[in-house]
C-alpha positions in Angstrom: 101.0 90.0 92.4 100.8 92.9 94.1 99.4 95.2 90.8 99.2 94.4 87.2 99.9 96.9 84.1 96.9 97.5 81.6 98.8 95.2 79.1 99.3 92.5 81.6 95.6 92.7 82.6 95.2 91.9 78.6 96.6 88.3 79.0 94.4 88.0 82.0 97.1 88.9 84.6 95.2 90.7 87.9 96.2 91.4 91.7 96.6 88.9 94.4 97.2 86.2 91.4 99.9 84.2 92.5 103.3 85.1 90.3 103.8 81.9 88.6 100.1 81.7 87.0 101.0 85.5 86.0 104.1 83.9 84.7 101.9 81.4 82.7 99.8 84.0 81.3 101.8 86.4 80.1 105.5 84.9 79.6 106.9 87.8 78.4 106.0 90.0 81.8 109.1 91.9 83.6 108.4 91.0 87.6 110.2 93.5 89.8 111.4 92.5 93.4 109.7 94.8 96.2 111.6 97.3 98.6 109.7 96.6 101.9 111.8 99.1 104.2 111.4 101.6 101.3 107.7 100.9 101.1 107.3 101.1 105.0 109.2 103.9 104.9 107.2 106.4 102.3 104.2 104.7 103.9 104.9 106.2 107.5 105.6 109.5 105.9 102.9 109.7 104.5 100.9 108.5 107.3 102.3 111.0 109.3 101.4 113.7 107.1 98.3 112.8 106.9 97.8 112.7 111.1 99.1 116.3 110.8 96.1 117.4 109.1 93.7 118.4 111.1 91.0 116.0 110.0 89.6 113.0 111.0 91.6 109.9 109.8 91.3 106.0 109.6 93.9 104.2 108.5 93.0 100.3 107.2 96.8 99.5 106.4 100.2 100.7 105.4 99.0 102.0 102.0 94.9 102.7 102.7 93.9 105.3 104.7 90.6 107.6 104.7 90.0 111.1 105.6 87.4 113.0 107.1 86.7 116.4 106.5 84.4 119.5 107.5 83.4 121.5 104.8 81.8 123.8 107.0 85.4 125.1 108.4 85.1 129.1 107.9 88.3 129.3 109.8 90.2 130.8 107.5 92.8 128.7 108.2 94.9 127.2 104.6 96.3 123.6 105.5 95.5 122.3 102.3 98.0 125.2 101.1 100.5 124.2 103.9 100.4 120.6 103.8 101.1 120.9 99.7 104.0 123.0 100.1 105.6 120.2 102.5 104.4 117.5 100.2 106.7 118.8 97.8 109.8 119.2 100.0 109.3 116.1 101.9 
């Protein structure tokens, strides 16, 4: 199990629970199949925007990643406004 819904989390379902003792727990569950390529694919763009900000950055995997920032930056530069606007394009 990758996630769980708030209901499914009610019969005791959790992440990382193997799908048939999620099956057994809540019988009534909808499963749905995963999209790898999708995923790898949103997860690189992402990734990629992220590198393009001009921050520090550690990624941990394909969907965990931390930023560092200074909040001391009196550049005057916007790339919070920037990076939004191709967020929403992308």
């Amino acid at each position: 199990m990758a996630t769980a819904s708030r209901e499914a989390r009610e019969f005791g379902v959790h992440s990382g629970m193997p799908m048939r003792m999620a099956a057994r727990k809540c019988p009534d569950a909808v499963f749905l199949r995963t999209d790898m390529p999708a995923y790898r694919q949103a997860s690189a763009r992402v990734m990629a925007t992220l590198r393009d900000l001009p921050v520090r950055l550690e990624v941990y995997g394909p969907d965990e990643a931390f930023l560092g920032a200074d909040i001391d930056d009196h550049s005057g530069s916007r790339p919070t406004s920037r990076r939004r606007s191709s967020i929403r394009s992308g």
